[in-house]
DRENDOPA-220337 format. One record per residue (C-alpha): residue number from 1; residue in one letter; chain; x, z, y. Coordinates in Angstrom, 3 decimals. Each point is the difference from the previous one (the first is absolute). Last residue first. Example, Ala and Ser with C-alpha at 12.3 -4.5 7.8 and 13.67 -1.06 7.14 Angstrom:
BEGIN
> i, aa, ch, c1, c3, c2
> 2, s, A, 13.670, 7.140, -1.060
> 1, a, A, -1.370, 0.660, -3.440
This chain:
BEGIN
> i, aa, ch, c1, c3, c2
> 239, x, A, 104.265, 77.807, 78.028
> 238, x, A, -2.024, -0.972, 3.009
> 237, x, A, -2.848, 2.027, 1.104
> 236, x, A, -2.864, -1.717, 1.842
> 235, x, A, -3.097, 2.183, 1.397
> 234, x, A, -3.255, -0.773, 1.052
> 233, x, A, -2.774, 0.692, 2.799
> 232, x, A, 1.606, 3.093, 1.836
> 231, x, A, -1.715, 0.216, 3.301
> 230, x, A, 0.959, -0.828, 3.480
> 229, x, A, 1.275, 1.067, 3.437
> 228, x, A, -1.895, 3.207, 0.050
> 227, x, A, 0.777, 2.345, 3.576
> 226, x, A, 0.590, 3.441, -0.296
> 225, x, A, 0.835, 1.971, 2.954
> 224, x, A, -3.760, -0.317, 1.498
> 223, x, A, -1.435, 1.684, -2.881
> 222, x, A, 2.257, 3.422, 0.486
> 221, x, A, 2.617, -0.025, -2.963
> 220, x, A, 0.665, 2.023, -2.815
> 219, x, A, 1.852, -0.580, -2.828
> 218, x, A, 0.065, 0.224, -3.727
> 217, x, A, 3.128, 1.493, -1.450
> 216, x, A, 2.214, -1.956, -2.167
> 215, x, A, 1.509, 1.144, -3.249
> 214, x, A, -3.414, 0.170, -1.756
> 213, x, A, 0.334, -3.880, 0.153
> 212, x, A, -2.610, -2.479, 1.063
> 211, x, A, -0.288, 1.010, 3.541
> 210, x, A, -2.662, 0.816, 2.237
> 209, x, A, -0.881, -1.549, 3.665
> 208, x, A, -1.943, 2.450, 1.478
> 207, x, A, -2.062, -0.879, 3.196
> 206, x, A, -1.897, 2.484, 2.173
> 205, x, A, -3.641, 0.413, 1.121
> 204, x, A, -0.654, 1.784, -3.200
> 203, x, A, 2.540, -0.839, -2.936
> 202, x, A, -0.169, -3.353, -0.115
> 201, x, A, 2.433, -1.525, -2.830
> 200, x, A, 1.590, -3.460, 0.111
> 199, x, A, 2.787, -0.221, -3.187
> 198, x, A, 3.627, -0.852, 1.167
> 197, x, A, 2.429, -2.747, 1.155
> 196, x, A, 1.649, 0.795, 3.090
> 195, x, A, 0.871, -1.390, 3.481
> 194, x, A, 1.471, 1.664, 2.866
> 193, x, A, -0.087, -0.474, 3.676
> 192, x, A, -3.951, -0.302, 1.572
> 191, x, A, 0.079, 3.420, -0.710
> 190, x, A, -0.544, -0.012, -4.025
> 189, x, A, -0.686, -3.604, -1.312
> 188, x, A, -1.862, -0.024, -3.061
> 187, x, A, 0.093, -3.070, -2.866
> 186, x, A, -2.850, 1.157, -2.488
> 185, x, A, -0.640, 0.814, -2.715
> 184, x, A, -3.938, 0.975, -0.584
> 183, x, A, -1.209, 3.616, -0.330
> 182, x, A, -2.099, 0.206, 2.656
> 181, x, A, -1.026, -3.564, 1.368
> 180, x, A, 1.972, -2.298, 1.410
> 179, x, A, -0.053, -1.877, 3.694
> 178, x, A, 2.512, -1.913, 2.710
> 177, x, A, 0.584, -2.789, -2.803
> 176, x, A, 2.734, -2.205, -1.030
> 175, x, A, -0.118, -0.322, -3.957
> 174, x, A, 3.349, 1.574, -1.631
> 173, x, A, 1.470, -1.308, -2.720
> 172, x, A, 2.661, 2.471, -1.135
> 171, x, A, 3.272, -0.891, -0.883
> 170, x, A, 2.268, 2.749, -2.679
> 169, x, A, 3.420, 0.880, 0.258
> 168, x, A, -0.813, 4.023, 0.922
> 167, x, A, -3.245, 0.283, -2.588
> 166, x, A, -3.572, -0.145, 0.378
> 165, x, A, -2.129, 0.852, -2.959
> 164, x, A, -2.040, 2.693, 1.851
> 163, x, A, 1.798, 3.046, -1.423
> 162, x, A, 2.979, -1.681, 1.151
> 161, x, A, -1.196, -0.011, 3.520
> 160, x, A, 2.379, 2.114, 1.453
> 159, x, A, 2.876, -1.774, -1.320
> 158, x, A, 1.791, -2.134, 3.228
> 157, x, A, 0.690, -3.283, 0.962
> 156, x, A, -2.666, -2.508, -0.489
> 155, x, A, 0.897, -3.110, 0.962
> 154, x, A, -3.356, -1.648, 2.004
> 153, x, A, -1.991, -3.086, -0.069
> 152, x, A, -3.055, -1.705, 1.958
> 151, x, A, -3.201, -0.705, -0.321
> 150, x, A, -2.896, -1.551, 1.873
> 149, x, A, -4.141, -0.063, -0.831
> 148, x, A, -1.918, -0.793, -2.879
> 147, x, A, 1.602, 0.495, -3.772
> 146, x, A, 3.863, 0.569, -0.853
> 145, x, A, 0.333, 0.928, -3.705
> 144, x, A, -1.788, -3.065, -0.795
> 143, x, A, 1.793, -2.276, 1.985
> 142, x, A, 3.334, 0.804, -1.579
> 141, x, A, 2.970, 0.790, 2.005
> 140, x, A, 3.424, -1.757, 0.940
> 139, x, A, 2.298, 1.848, 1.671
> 138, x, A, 1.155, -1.163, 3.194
> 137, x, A, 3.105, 1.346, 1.775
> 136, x, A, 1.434, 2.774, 2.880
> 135, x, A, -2.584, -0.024, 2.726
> 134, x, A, 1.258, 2.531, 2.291
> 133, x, A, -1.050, 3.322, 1.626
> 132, x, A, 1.770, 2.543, -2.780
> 131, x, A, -2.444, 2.645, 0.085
> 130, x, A, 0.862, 3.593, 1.550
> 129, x, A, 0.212, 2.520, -2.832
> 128, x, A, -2.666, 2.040, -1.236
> 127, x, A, 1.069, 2.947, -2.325
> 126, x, A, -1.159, -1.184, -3.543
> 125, x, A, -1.285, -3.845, -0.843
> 124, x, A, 1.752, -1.384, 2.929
> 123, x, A, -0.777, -3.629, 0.844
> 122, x, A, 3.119, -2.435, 0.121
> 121, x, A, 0.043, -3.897, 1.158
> 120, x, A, -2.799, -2.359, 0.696
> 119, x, A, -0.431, -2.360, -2.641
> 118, x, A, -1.652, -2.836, 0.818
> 117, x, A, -2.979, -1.033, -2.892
> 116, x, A, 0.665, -3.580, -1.220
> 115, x, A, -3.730, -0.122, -1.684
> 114, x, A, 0.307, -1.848, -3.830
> 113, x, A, -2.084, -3.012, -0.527
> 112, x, A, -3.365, -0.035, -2.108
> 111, x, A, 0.036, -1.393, -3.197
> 110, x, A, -2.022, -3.239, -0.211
> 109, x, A, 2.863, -2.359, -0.384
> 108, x, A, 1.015, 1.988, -3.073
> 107, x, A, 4.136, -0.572, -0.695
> 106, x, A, 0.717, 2.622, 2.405
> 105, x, A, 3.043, 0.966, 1.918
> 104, x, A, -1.738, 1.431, 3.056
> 103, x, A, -1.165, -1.701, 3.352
> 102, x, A, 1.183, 1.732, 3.170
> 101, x, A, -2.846, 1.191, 2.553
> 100, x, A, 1.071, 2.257, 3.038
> 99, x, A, -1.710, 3.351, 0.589
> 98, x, A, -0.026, 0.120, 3.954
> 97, x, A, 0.030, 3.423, 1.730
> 96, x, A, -2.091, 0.633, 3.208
> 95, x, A, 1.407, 0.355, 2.925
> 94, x, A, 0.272, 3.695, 1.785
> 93, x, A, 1.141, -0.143, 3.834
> 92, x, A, -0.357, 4.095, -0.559
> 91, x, A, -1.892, 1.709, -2.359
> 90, x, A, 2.727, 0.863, -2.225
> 89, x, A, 3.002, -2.684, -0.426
> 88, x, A, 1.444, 0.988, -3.648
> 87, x, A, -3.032, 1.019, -2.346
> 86, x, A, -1.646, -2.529, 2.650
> 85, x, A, 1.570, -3.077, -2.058
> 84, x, A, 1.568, -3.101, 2.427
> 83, x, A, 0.719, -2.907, -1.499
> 82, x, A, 0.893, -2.760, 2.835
> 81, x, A, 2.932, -1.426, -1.867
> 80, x, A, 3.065, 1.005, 1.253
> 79, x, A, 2.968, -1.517, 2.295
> 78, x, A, -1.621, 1.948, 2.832
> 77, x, A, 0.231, -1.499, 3.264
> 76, x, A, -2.908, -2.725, -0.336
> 75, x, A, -2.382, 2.291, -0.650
> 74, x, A, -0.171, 1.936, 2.661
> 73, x, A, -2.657, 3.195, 0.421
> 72, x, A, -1.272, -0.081, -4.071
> 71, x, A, 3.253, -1.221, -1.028
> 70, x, A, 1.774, 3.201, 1.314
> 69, x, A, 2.702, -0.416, 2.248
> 68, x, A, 3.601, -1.383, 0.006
> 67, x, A, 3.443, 1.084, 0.619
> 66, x, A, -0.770, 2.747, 2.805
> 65, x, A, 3.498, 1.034, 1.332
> 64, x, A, 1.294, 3.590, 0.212
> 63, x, A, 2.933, 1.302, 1.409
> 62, x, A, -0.853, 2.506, 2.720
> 61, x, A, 3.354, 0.409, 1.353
> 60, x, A, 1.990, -2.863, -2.237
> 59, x, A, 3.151, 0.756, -1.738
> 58, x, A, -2.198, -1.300, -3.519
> 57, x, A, -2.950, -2.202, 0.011
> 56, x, A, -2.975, 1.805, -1.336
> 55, x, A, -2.308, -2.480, -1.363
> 54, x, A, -4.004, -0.533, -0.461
> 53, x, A, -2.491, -1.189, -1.941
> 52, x, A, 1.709, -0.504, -3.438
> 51, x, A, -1.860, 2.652, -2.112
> 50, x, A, 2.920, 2.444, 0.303
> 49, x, A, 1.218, -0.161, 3.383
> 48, x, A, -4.438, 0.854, 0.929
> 47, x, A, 0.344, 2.846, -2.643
> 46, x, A, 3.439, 1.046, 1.549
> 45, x, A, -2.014, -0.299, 4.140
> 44, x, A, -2.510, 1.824, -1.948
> 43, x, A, 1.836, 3.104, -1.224
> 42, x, A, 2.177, 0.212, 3.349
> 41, x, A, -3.388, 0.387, 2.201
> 40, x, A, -0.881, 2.582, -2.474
> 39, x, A, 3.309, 1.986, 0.458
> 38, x, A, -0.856, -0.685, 3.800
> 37, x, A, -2.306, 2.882, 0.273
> 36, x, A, -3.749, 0.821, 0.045
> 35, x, A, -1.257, -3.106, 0.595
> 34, x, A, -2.561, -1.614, 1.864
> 33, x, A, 0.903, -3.742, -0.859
> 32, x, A, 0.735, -0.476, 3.928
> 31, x, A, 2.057, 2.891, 0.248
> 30, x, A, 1.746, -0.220, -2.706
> 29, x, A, 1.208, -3.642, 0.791
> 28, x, A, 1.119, 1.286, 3.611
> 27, x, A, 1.740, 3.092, -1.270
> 26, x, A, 1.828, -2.839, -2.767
> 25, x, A, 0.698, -2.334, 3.145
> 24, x, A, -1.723, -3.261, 0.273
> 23, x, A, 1.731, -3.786, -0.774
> 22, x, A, 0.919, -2.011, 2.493
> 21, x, A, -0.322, -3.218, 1.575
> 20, x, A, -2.733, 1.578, 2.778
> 19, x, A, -3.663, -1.092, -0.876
> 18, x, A, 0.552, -2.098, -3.370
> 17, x, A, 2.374, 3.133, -1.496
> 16, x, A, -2.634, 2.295, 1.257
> 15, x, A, -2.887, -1.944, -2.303
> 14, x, A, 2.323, -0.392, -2.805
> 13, x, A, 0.791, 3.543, -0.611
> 12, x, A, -3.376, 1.013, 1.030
> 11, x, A, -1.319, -2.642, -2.508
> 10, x, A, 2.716, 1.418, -2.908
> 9, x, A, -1.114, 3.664, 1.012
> 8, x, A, -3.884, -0.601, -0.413
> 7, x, A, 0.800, -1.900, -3.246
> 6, x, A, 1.967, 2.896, -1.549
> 5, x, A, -2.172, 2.363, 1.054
> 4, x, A, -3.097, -2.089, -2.006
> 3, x, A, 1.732, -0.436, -2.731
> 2, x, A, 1.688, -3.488, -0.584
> 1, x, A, -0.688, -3.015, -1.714
């Protein structure tokens, strides 16, 4: 569950520490991710700490140690289920998500059962902010509100979209999909890095993803910085 730097450096990581028992340098990581300086290298390797892949062990020259890898490359190392979103991983060793089945509290043996949606952490409904990678709980959804294909669940942190109906506290169903049309909500990740929660314009050949809040200013991006990750389906607020 990882964006797609992330899961380059964790495999480079892992690959060199298979090969010779130790980890790479930072100058040798930024070199083989192609970039600019090793402040990005550092951002990773504490997004990587973060989500449980790796360690840095301390009073150690090049201290890091892989923990475990994603499900979709080893399975058996990660103490996870196999739910993998691509608002978090990108286009790269993508698995589809699972919506798990969970009967409902019903005294009518012909209702349908609730859907045990994962919930996958933060998505920022102002200034993107890098997703949380995890799965963090199940909610349980109604069929109705979910329809054909896969789902998953975000947090929404964040009040550009308050003009929308979205507030910071709220979970948003979102329907795994590469696709939307103008106008629709979607899940947008900016630079293969960043995730956001925002209304799909086209302006031209470019992409604008617009907020719901005079606040906020629309922005700009070339088409192949934008990448959807899924669109809005439904909405549960909790009072």
């Amino acid at each position: 569950m990882l964006t797609r730097k992330q899961h380059e450096l964790l495999m480079f990581i892992h690959e060199r520490m298979k090969e010779e028992g130790i980890p790479p340098s930072f100058d040798e990581m930024k070199e083989a991710l192609d970039l600019a300086s090793k402040s990005g290298i550092h951002r990773l390797i504490t997004a990587l700490e973060e989500r449980g892949f790796i360690r840095r062990l301390p009073n150690r020259a090049r201290a890091l140690e892989v923990i475990r890898l994603p499900d979709s490359i080893a399975p058996g190392l990660s103490p996870q289920r196999g739910f993998s979103p691509s608002v978090i991983e990108g286009s790269l060793g993508r698995r589809q998500p699972e919506a798990i089945r969970a009967p409902t509290a019903s005294n009518d043996d012909n209702a349908e059962p609730a859907v045990a949606v994962p919930v996958m952490g933060r998505i920022a409904a102002g200034v993107p902010i890098e997703a949380i990678q995890h799965q963090t709980h199940l909610i349980s959804v109604p069929p109705d509100m979910l329809g054909v294909g896969e789902h998953y669940a975000l947090e929404v942190k964040g009040d550009s979209m308050i003009d929308a109906g979205i507030f910071e506290g709220d979970t948003v169903i979102i329907r795994d999909t590469n696709t939307a049309n103008a106008g629709e909500i979607v899940v947008a990740l900016v630079d293969d890095e960043e995730a956001t929660l925002k209304r799909l314009r086209r302006k031209g050949a470019s992409i604008a993803l617009e907020a719901a809040n005079p606040a906020y200013e629309t922005r700009i991006f070339g088409p192949d910085r934008v990448k959807v990750q899924g669109k809005l389906v439904g909405l549960i607020r909790r009072y």
